[in-house]
C-alpha positions as CSV (number, residue, x, y, z in Angstrom):
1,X,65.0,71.3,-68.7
2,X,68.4,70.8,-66.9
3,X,70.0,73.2,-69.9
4,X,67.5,75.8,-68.8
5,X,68.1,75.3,-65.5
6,X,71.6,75.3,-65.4
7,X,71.4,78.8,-67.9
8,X,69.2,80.5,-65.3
9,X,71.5,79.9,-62.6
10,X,74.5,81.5,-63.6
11,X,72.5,84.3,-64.9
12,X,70.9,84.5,-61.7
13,X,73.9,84.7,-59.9
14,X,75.5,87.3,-62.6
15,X,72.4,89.7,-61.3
16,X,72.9,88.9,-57.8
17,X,76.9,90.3,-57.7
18,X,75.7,93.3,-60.1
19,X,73.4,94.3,-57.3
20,X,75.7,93.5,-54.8
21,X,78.5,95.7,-56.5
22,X,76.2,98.8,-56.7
23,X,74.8,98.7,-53.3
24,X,78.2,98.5,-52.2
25,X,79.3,101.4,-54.3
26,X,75.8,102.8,-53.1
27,X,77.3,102.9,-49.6
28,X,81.1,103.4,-49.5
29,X,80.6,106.5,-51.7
30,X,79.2,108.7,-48.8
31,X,81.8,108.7,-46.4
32,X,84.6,109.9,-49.3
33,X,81.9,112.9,-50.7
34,X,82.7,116.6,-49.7
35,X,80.0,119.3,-49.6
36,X,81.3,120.3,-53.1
37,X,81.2,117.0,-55.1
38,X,77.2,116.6,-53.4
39,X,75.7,116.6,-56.9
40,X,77.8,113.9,-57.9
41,X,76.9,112.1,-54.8
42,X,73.4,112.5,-55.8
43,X,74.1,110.9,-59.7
44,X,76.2,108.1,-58.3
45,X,73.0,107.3,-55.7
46,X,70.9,107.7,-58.7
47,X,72.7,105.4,-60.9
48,X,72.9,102.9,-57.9
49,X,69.4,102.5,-57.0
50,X,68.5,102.4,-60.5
51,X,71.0,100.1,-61.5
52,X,69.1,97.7,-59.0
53,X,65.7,98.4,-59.9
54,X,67.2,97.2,-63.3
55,X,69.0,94.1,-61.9
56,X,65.6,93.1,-59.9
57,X,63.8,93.6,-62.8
58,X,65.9,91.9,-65.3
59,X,66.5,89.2,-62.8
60,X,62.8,88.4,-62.3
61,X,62.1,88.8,-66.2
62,X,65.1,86.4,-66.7
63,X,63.8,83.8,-64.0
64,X,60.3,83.9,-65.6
65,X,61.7,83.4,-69.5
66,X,64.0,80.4,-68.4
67,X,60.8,78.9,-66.5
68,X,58.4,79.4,-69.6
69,X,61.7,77.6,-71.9
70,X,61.4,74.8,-69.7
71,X,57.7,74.0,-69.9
72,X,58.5,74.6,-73.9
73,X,61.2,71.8,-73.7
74,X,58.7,69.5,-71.4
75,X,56.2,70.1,-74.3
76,X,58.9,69.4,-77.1
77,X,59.9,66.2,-75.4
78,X,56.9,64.5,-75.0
79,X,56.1,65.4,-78.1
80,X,59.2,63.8,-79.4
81,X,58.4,60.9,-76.9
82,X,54.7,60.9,-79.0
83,X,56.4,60.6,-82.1
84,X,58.5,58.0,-81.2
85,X,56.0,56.0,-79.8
86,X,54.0,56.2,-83.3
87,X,56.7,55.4,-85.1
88,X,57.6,52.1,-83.5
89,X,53.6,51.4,-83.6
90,X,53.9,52.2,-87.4
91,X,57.1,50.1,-87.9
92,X,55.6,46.8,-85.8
93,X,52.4,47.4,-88.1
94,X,54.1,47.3,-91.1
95,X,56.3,44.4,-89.6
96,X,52.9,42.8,-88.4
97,X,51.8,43.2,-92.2
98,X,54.8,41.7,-93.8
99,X,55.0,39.0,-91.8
100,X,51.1,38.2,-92.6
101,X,52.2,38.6,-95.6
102,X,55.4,36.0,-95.7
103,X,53.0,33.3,-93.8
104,X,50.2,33.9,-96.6
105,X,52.7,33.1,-99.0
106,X,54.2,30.2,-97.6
107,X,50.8,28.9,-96.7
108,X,49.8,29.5,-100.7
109,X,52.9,27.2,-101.7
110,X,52.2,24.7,-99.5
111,X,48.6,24.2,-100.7
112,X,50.3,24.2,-104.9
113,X,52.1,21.5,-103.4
114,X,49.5,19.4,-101.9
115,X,47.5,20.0,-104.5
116,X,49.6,18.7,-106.8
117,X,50.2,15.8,-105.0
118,X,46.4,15.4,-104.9
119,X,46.0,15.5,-108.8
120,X,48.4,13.3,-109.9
121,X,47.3,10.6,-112.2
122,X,43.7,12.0,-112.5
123,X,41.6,12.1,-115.8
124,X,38.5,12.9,-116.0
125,X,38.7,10.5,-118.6
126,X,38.7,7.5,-116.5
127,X,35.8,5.7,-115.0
128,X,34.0,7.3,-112.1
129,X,35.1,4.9,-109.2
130,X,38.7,4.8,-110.1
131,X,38.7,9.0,-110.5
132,X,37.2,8.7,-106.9
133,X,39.5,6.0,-105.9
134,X,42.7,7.4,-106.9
135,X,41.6,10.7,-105.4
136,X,40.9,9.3,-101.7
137,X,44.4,7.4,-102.3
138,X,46.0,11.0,-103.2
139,X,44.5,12.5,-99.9
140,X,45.2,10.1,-98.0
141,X,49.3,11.1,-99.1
142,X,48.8,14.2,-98.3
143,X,46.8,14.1,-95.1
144,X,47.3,11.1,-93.2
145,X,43.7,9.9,-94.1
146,X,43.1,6.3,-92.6
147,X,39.6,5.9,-94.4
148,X,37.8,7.7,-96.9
149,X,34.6,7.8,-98.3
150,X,33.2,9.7,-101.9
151,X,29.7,10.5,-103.0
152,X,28.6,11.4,-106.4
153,X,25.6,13.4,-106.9
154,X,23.1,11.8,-109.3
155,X,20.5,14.1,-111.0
156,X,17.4,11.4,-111.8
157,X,17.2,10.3,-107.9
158,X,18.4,13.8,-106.8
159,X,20.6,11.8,-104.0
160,X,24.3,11.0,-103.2
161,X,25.4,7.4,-103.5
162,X,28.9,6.0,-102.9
163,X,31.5,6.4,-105.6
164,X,34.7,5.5,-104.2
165,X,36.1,4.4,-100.8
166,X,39.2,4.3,-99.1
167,X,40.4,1.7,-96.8
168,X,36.5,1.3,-96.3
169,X,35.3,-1.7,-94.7
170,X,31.3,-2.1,-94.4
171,X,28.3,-3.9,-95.6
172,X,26.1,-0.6,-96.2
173,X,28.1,-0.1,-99.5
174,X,24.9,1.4,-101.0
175,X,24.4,3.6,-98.4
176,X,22.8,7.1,-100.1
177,X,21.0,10.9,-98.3
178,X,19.6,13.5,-99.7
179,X,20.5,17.4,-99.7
180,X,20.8,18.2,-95.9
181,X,20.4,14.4,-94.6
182,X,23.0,14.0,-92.0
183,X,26.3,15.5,-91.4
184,X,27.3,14.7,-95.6
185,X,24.0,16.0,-96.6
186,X,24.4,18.7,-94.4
187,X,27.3,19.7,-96.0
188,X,26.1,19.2,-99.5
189,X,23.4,21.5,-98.7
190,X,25.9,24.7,-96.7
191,X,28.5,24.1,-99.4
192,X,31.2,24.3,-97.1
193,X,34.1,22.3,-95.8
194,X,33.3,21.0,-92.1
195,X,35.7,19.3,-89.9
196,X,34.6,17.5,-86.6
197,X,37.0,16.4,-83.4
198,X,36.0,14.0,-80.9
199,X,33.7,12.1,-83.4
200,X,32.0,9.5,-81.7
201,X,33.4,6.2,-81.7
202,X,30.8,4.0,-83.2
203,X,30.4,6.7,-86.3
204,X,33.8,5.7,-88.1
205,X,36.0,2.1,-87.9
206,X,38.9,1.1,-89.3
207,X,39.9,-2.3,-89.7
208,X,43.1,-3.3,-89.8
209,X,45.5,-6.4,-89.1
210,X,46.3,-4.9,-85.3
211,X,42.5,-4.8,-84.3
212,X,39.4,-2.0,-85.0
213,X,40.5,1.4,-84.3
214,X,38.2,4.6,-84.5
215,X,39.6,8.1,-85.7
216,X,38.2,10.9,-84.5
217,X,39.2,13.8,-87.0
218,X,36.5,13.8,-89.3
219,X,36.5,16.4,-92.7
220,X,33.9,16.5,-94.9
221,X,34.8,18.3,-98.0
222,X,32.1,19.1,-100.9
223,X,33.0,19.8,-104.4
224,X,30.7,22.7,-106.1
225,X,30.3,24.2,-109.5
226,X,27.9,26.9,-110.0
227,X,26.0,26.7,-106.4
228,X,25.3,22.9,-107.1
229,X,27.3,20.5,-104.7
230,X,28.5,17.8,-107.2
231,X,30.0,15.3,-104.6
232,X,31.0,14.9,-100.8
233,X,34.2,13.2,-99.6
234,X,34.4,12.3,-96.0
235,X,38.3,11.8,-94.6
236,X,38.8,10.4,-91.4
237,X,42.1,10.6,-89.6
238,X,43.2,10.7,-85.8
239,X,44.8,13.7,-86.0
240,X,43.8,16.7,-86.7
241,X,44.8,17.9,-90.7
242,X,45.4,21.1,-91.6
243,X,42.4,20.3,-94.6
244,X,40.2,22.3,-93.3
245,X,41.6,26.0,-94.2
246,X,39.2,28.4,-96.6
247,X,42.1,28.7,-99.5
248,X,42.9,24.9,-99.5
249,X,39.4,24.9,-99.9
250,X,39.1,27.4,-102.4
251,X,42.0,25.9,-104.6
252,X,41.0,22.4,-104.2
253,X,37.5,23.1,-105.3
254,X,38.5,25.3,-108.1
255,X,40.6,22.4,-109.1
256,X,38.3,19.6,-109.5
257,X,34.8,20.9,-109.9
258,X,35.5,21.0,-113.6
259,X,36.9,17.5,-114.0
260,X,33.9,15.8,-111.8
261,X,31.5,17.6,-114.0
262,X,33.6,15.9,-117.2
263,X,33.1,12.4,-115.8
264,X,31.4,9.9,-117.5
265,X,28.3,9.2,-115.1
C-alpha cells in the first residue's frame, strides 16, 4: 500500500504542474497576440484548455488505478498473511505428529523392557505356583508391587482360586469367586485391566517388620486367550504404576496367555 501511495503522489503532483504550466501559457499568451497572429491565439487556447481537460482526466483516472492497486495489495497480503498462518498450522501438525510419534516409540521400548524383565526365568514348564510366584516377584521389579495376589481359572468348579502370592500375609489362603464376583471377578468377566486409587484401607495389608501398612494403588490385570479369562493377578502398591496403559496390556497379555494355557494344572 505505501508503494502505491507513494507512486500516486508524485504522479499527482507531475499532473498538477502540467496544468499549472498550461493555464499559465493559457494566460500570458494574450497580452503578446496581435490582430494578425488571432488564429494562433485561438490554437494555443485550444491546445491549453485541452491539455487540461487531459491532465484532469488523466489525473482522476491515475488517482482511481493507484486506489484499486492498493485494495489489490491489501487482498495479496492477507492472503499471504492466510498462507502463512496455514503453513505454521501445517508445520506444528506435523511437529504435533512426530512428536506423538517419538513418545509412542519410546513408550513401545520401555514396555520390551519391562516385559522382559517380567519373563525372565519363566517356563511354562514349571509347576503352577512357582510360574505364579516368580511372576508376582518379576512385577514386583518392575513396578514397585508391595503385595500380590494370582488366580488360576479352573474349568470343573468354573471358579478362580489362589495360585501364587506375593508378600501375602492372610489366613483366607483358599479364598475363590466366580465370573463377575467382586472387583477380580469383575475383571475376569470385562476382560480388561482395571486400576483403583484411594482403595480402602481395610481391603489390602501388608505386613512388615516396621508395622501394618495399607497401599492404595490397586491393578488388577487379567490374562485372556480366545475371550476366556485364564487368570487374574491383583498388584497392590502405594503409588500409582504406570501398569495400567492399553499396550503394556496388550503386550503383556499377548506374552503370557500362551504359556498359562501350557501349564500343568
Amino acid at each position: 500500500m505505501k508503494l502505491f501511495e507513494k507512486g500516486r503522489r508524485q504522479i499527482g503532483v507531475f499532473l498538477l504542474v502540467y496544468l499549472a504550466v498550461c493555464i499559465f501559457v493559457c494566460c500570458t499568451s494574450f497580452p503578446y497576440l496581435s490582430l494578425q497572429t488571432i488564429t494562433m491565439a485561438e490554437e494555443i487556447r485550444y491546445f491549453s484548455l485541452f491539455s487540461m481537460i487531459v491532465a484532469v482526466f488523466v489525473f482522476f483516472y491515475t488517482k482511481q488505478m493507484f486506489l484499486a492497486g492498493g485494495k489489490i495489495e491489501d487482498t495479496v497480503a492477507v492472503k499471504t498473511g492466510q498462507n502463512t498462518q496455514e503453513t505454521l498450522r501445517k508445520e506444528q501438525e506435523r511437529k504435533a505428529k512426530e512428536d506423538k510419534k517419538k513418545k509412542a516409540e519410546q513408550e513401545k521400548k520401555i514396555i520390551e523392557e519391562k516385559l522382559s524383565g517380567i519373563l525372565d526365568g519363566l517356563d511354562s514348564k514349571q509347576a503352577t505356583g512357582d510360574f505364579f510366584d516368580q511372576l508376582l516377584i518379576n512385577l514386583s521389579k518392575c513396578f514397585d508391587i508391595v503385595q500380590g495376589v494370582a488366580y488360576l481359572y479352573d474349568d470343573a468348579s468354573q471358579k478362580f482360586s489362589i495360585a501364587g502370592t506375593y508378600a501375602y500375609y492372610t489366613e483366607h489362603t483358599d479364598r475363590t469367586f466366580e465370573i463377575g464376583e467382586g472387583i477380580p471377578g469383575q475383571v475376569a468377566k470385562d476382560r480388561k485391566i482395571l486400576q483403583l486409587d484411594n482403595v480402602p484401607e481395610d481391603y489390602i495389608k501388608v505386613v512388615s517388620g516396621l508395622g501394618n501398612s495399607s497401599p492404595r494403588h490397586l491393578v488388577v490385570i487379567p490374562i485372556v486367550s480366545k475371550d476366556k479369562t485364564l487368570a487374574v493377578m491383583e498388584l497392590a502398591s502405594f503409588s500409582k504404576t504406570e501398569i495400567n496403559s492399553q499396550l503394556f496390556f496388550e503386550q503383556f497379555n499377548e506374552k503370557l496367555s500362551g504359556r498359562v494355557e501350557m501349564l500343568d494344572k
